[in-house]
C-alpha positions in Angstrom: -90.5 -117.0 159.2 -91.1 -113.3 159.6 -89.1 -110.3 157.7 -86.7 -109.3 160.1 -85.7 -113.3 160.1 -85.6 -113.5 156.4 -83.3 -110.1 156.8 -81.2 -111.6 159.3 -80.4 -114.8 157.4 -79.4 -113.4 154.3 -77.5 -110.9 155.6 -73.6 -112.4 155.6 -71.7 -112.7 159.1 -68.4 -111.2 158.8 -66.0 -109.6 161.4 -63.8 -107.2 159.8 -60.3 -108.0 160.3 -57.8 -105.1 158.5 -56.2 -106.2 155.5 -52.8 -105.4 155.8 -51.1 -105.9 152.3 -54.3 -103.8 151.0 -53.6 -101.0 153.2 -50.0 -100.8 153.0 -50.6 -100.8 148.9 -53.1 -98.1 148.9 -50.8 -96.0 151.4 -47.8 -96.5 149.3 -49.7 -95.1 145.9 -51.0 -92.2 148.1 -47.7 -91.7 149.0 -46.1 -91.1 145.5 -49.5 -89.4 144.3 -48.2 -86.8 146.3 -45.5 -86.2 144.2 -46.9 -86.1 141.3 -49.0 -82.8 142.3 -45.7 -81.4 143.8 -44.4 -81.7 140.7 -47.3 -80.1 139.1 -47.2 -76.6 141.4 -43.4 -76.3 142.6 -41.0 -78.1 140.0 -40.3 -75.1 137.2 -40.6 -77.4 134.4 -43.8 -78.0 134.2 -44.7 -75.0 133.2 -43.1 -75.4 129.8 -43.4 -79.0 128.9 -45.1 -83.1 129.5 -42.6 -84.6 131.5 -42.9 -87.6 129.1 -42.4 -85.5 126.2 -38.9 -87.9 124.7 -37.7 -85.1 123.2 -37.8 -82.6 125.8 -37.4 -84.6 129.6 -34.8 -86.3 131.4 -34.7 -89.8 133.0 -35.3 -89.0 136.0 -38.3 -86.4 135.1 -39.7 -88.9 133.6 -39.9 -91.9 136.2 -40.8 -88.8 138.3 -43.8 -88.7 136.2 -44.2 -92.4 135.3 -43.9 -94.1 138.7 -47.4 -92.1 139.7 -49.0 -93.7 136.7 -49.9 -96.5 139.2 -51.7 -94.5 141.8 -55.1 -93.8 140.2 -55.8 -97.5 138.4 -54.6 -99.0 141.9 -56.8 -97.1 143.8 -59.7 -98.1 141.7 -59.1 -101.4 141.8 -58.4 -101.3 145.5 -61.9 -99.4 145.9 -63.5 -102.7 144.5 -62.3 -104.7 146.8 -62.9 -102.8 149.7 -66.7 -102.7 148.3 -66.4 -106.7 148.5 -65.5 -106.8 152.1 -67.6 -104.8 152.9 -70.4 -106.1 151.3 -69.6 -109.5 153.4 -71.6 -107.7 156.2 -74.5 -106.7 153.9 -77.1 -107.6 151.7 -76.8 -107.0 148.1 -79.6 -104.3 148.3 -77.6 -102.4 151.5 -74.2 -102.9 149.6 -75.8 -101.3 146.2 -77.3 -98.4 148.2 -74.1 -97.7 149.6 -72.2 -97.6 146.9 -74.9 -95.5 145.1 -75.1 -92.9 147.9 -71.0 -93.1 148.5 -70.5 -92.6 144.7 -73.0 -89.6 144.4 -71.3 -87.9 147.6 -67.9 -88.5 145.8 -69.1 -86.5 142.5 -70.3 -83.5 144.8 -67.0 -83.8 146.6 -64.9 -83.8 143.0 -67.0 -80.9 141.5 -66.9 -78.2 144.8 -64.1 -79.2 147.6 -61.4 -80.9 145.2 -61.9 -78.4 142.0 -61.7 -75.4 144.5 -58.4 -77.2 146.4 -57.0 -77.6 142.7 -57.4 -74.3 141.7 -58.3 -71.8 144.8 -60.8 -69.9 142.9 -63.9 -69.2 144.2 -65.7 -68.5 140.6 -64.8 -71.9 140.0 -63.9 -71.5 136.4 -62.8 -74.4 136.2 -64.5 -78.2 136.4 -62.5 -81.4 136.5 -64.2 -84.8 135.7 -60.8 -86.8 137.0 -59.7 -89.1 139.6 -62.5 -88.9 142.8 -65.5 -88.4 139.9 -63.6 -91.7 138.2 -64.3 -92.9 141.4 -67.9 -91.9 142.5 -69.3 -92.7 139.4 -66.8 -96.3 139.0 -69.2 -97.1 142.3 -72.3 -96.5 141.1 -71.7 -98.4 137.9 -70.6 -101.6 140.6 -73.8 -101.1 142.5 -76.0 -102.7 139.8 -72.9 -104.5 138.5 -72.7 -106.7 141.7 -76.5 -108.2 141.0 -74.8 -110.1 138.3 -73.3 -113.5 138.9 -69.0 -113.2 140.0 -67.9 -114.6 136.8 -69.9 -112.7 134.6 -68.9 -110.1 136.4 -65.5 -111.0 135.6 -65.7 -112.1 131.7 -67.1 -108.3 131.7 -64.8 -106.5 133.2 -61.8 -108.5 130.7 -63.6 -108.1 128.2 -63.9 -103.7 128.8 -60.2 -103.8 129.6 -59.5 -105.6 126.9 -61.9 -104.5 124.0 -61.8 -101.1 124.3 -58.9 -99.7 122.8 -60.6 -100.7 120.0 -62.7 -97.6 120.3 -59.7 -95.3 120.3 -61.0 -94.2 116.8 -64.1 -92.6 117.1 -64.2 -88.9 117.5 -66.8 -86.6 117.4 -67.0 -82.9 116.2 -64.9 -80.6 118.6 -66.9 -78.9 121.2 -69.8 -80.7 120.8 -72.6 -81.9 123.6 -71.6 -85.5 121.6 -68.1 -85.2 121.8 -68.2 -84.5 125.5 -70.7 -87.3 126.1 -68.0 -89.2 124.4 -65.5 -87.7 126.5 -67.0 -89.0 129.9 -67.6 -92.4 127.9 -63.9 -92.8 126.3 -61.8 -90.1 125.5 -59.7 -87.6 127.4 -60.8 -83.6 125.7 -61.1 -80.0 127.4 -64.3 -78.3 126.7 -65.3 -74.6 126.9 -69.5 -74.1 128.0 -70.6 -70.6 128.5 -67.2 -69.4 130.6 -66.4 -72.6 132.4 -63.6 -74.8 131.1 -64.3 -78.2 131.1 -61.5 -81.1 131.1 -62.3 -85.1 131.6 -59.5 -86.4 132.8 -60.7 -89.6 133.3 -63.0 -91.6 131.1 -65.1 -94.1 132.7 -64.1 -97.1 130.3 -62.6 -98.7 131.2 -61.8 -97.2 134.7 -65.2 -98.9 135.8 -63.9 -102.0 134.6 -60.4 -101.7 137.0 -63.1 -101.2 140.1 -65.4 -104.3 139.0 -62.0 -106.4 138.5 -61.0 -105.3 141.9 -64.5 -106.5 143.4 -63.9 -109.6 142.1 -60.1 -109.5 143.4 -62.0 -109.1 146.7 -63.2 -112.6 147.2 -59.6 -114.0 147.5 -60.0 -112.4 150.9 -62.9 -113.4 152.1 -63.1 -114.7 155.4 -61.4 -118.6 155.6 -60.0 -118.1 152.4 -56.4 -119.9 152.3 -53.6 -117.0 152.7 -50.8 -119.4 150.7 -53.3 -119.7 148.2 -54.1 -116.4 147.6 -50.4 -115.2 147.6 -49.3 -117.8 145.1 -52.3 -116.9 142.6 -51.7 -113.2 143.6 -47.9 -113.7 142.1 -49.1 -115.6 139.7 -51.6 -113.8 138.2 -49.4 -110.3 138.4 -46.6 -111.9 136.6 -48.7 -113.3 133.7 -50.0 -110.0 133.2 -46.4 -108.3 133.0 -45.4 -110.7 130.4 -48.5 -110.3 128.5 -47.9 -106.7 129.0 -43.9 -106.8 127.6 -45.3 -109.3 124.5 -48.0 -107.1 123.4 -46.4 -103.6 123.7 -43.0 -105.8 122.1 -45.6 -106.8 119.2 -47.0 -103.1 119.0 -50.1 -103.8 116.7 -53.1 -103.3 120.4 -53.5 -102.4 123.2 -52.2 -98.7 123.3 -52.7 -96.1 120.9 -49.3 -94.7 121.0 -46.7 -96.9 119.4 -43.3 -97.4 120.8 -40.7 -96.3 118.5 -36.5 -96.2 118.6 -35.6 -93.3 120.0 -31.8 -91.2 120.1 -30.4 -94.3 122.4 -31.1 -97.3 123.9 -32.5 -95.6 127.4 -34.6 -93.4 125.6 -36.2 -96.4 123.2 -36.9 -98.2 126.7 -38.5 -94.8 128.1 -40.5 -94.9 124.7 -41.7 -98.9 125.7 -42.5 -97.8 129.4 -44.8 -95.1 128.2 -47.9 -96.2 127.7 -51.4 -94.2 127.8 -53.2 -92.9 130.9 -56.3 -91.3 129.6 -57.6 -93.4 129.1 -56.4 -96.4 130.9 -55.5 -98.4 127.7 -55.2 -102.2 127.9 -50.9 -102.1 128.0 -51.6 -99.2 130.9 -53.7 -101.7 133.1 -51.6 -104.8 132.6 -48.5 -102.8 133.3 -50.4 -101.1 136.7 -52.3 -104.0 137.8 -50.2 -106.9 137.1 -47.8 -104.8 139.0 -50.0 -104.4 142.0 -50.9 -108.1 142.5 -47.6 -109.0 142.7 -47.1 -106.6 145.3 -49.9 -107.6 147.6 -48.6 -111.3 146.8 -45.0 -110.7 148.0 -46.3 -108.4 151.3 -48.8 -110.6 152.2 -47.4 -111.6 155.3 -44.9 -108.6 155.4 -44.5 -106.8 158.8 -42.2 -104.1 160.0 -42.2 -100.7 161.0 -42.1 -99.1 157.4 -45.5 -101.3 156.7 -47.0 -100.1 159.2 -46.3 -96.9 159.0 -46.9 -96.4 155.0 -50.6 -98.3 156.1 -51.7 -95.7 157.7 -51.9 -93.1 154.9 -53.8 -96.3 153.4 -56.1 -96.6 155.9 -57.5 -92.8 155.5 -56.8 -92.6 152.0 -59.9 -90.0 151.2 -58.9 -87.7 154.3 -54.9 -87.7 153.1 -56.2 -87.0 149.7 -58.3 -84.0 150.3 -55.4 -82.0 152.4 -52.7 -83.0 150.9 -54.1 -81.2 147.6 -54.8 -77.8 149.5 -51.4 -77.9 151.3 -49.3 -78.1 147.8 -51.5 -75.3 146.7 -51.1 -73.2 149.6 -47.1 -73.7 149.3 -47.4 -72.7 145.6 -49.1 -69.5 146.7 -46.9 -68.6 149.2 -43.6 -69.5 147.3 -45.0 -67.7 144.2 -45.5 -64.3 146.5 -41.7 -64.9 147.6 -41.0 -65.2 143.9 -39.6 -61.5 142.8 -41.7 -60.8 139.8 -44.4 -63.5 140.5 -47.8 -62.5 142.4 -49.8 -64.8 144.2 -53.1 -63.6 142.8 -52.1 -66.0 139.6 -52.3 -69.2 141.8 -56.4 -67.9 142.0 -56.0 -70.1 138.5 -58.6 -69.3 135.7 -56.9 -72.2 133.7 -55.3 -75.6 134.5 -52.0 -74.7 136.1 -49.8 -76.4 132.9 -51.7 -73.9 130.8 -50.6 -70.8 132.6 -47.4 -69.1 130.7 -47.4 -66.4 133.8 -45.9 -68.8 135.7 -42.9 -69.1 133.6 -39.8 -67.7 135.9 -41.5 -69.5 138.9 -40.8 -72.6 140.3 -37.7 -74.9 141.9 -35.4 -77.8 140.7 -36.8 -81.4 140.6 -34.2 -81.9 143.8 -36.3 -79.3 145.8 -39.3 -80.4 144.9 -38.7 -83.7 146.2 -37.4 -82.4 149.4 -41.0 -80.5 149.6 -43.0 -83.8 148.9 -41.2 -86.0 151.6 -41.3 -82.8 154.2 -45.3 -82.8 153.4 -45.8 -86.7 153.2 -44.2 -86.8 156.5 -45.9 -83.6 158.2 -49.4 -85.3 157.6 -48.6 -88.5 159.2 -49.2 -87.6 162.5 -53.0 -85.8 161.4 -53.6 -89.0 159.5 -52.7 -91.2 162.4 -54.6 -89.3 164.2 -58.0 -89.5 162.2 -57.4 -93.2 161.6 -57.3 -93.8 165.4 -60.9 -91.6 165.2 -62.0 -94.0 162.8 -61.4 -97.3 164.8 -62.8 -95.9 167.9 -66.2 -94.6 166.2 -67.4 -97.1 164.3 -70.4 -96.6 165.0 -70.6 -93.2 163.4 -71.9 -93.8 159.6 -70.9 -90.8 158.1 -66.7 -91.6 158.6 -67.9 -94.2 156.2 -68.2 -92.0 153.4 -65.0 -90.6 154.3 
C-alpha cells in the first residue's frame, strides 16, 4: 500500500448535505445579536446605565438585553459542530490544521477589521479580546482537543463548564501582566498598556469548553445517524439542562457568582433569577443558553416554511453578516449623532468603549426607535447575504470562502 492509499483510506467519505435546524439556529441568534449593538449605539439609555441594572431598567430594557445573552454561547457551540462535519471529510491532521489556521485568521480579524468597525478610529486606541477572538482562539484550543478520544472529550468539556465557577475567587493585583493573563484565562477586566485600553470581554473558560461540547454535539449528525433519535435526545437533553438550570439557581449556593435576591415585586425578583453572568459564561449561564438551544434544534428539526428559510440564510453566512452589520450601526450612529443639535460626529471616532463616553449624553432615540432601526437593517442585509450565500454554493471550490 503506498501513501496516497493510506491517505485516501483514512480520509472519511462524506457529502455535505446543509443542516437545516443548525442554520436556521445560528441565523436566528445573528438576528437578535443585531440588536443588541443597536441598542448599544442608538437607544439613549445606554449611555447612563447596564440595562440589567434592577434598580435602574425596565422590563422590557431588560429582555432587550437578556434575550442576546444567547447569541455568543450558541454560536460557539454551533462553531463546534460545524468543525465536526466538517471534519467528516478530513483527516484529523487536515481538520487540526484548519482549525489552527481559521482560528489565527479569526484573532487578526478581531484585533484590526472588527475593533476598527467597533470603534471607527484609526489609532486604534482601543483592543477588544471578545466574541470573534472567543472564537479564533475556542478553535485552536479544539484542534489539539479533537486528538483525544469523543468521550473524554466530553467528561472534559462537563467538567470546565461545570468546575469553573469555582475559580470565580482568584484575583490578581490590578493592572498587572498576571491579572491580565488571568483575564484571558477567567475573568472579565479593562486594562490600560502604554495608551491603549485593553478590555477582555470574553474569557476563554470556559467558552472553549461550549465549542468542544458543540463538537461533540456534532456527531448526532453525522451521516446515517437516526433523525427521531437525535430529536428526541435533542429535547431531552435541553430540558434536563433547564431544570437543572431552575434547581441550581432556586438552591443559590453554585453555579453563578451573583446570587438571586427578592427584589421591589414579584416581576423584578424573577428578572433577578433570569440574570445570570455572561463574562464569563458561568455554569447557570450555559445551562440556561444551551439547554435552551437543544431544545430548539430538537423541535425544528424537521421544520420547514418560508420564515425558516429565510432566517437560514443569515445562518448560513454568519461571519459575512457579522462583519457589516457592525460597521452599518456605527455608520448610522455617526450620522444620527451629526443630525443631533449639540452632538458632533467626531465623538463616534471613540477613544473609549461607547458606554464609557458621558459626551454622548443628550444623544440617542427611544427603545421603540431603536427597534424600528434593527429590523429596517436586519432586513436591508438580507438580500447582500443571500447574495454571498448563493456565491458560496457555487464556488466551492474556492478555499479562502472557507475562512469566511
Amino acid at each position: 500500500m503506498n501513501s496516497t492509499q493510506a491517505i485516501t483510506e483514512t480520509r472519511p467519505t462524506f457529502t455535505k448535505v446543509r443542516i437545516t435546524s443548525i442554520d436556521f439556529l445560528r441565523g436566528t441568534i445573528m438576528i437578535i445579536m443585531a440588536l443588541d449593538h443597536v441598542r448599544d449605539y442608538l437607544f439613549f439609555g445606554s449611555f447612563y446605565f447596564d440595562p440589567t441594572d434592577l434598580t435602574k431598567t425596565s422590563g422590557v430594557l431588560f429582555f432587550t438585553r437578556w434575550i442576546t445573552h444567547f447569541c455568543a454561547p450558541i454560536f460557539l457551540l454551533l462553531a463546534g459542530t460545524s468543525a465536526y462535519l466538517i471534519g467528516q471529510k478530513k483527516t484529523k491532521a487536515e481538520l487540526s490544521a484548519f482549525l489552527i489556521k481559521r482560528g489565527l485568521w479569526l484573532i487578526l480579524l478581531e484585533m484590526i477589521v472588527t475593533n476598527f468597525g467597533w470603534n471607527f478610529n484609526i489609532t486604534f486606541p482601543m483592543f477588544f479580546f471578545i466574541t470573534i477572538w472567543a472564537l479564533g482562539l475556542g478553535m485552536i484550543i479544539l484542534a489539539g482537543l479533537i486528538h483525544l478520544p469523543k468521550r473524554v472529550i466530553l467528561v472534559l468539556s462537563l467538567v470546565v463548564i461545570f468546575g469553573h465557577n469555582l475559580l470565580d475567587n482568584i484575583h490578581f493585583p490590578p493592572n498587572t501582566l498576571a491579572e491580565f493573563g488571568w483575564s484571558l484565562f477567567h475573568e472579565q477586566q479593562f486594562f490600560m498598556w502604554h495608551h491603549e485600553m485593553l478590555l477582555v470581554g470574553y474569557p476563554i473558560v470556559p467558552l472553549f469548553a461550549v465549542m468542544s461540547l458543540g463538537y461533540c454535539l456534532g456527531e448526532l449528525y453525522a451521516s446515517g445517524y437516526d433523525a427521531e433519535k437525535r430529536k428526541k435526545l435533542l429535547i431531552t437533553l435541553g430540558g434536563a439542562a433547564l431544570i437543572l438550570f431552575i434547581i441550581l439557581r432556586w438552591i443559590n449556593v453554585y453555579g453563578d457568582p451573583i446570587k438571586w435576591s427578592a427584589q421591589k415585586d414579584g416581576f423584578f425578583t424573577f428578572l433577578s433569577f433570569l440574570n445570570v453572568t455572561k463574562y464569563p459564561f458561568s455554569l447557570l449561564y450555559v445551562l440556561l443558553t444551551i439547554g435552551s438551544a437543544l431544545l430548539f434544534l430538537g423541535l425544528t428539526e424537521r421544520l420547514q416554511n418560508g420564515v425558516v428559510k429565510v432566517v437560514s440564510v443569515y445562518g448560513r453566512v454568519p461571519m459575512f453578516y457579522y462583519l457589516i452589520h457592525i460597521y452599518i450601526i456605527h455608520l448610522i450612529a455617526l450620522i444620527a449623532s451629526a443630525m443631533t443639535p449639540g452632538q458632533n460626529w467626531h465623538i463616534w471616532l471613540l477613544k473609549q468603549p461607547v458606554w464609557f463616553t458621558t459626551d454622548l449624553k443628550g444623544y440617542g432615540f427611544s427603545l421603540p426607535v431603536s427597534y424600528l432601526v434593527w429590523v429596517a437593517i436586519v432586513v436591508g442585509l438580507y438580500p447582500l447575504c443571500k447574495r454571498y450565500d448563493r456565491y458560496k454554493q457555487g464556488n466551492k471550490d474556492k478555499w479562502w470562502l472557507s475562512y469566511l
